[in-house]
C-alpha positions as CSV (number, residue, x, y, z in Angstrom):
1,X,97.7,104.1,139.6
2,X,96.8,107.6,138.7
3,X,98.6,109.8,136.3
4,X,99.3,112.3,138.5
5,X,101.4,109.7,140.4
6,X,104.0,109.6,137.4
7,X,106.3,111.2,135.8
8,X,108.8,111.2,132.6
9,X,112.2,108.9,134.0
10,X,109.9,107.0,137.1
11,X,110.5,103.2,136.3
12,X,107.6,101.1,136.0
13,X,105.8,97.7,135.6
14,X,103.0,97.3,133.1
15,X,100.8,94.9,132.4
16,X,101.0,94.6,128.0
17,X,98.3,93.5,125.5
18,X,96.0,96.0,127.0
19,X,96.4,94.0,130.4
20,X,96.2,90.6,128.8
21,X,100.0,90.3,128.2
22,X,103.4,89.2,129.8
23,X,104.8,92.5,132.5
24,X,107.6,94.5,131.0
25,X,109.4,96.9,133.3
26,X,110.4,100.1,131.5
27,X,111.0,103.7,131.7
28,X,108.4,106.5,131.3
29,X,109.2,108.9,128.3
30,X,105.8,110.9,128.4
31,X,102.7,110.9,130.8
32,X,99.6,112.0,128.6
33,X,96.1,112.9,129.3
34,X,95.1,111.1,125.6
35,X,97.7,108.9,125.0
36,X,95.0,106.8,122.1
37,X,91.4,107.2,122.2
38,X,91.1,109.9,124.8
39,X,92.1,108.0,127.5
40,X,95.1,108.3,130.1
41,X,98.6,106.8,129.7
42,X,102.3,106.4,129.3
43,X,104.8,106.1,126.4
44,X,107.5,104.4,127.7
45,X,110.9,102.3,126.7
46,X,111.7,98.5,128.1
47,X,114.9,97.7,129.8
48,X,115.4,95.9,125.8
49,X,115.3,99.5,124.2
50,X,111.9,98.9,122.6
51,X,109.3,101.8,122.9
52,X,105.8,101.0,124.0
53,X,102.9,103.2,125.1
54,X,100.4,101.5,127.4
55,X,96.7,103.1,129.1
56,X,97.0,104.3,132.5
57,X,95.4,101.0,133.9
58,X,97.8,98.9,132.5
59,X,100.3,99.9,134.7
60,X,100.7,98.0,137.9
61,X,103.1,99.9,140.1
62,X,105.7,102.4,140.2
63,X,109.5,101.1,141.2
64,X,112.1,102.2,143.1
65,X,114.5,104.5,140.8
């Protein structure tokens, strides 16, 4: 996935624990260009309420709204 493929309200599966971790489905709330250590990402908020940011390559696809 590329960041220029998202955007702020898209719903979304990622991949947690830097890729390691069970998938959570959430919401985007920002797309960033350095969302930690210069790289790419996503802060988003689970379908639980609980906010998360994640690396661009952690997410695995882009749902249907």
């Amino acid at each position: 996935m590329k960041l220029n493929e998202l955007k702020v309200g898209d719903k979304v599966e990622v991949a947690s624990a830097w890729g390691r971790g069970p998938i959570h489905v959430g919401t985007i709330q920002d797309v960033l260009d350095d969302v930690k250590n210069g790289r790419e990402g996503i802060d988003y908020v689970t379908e639980h309420g609980v906010n998360h940011w994640a690396y661009i390559d952690q997410v695995i696809k882009k749902l249907a709204k």
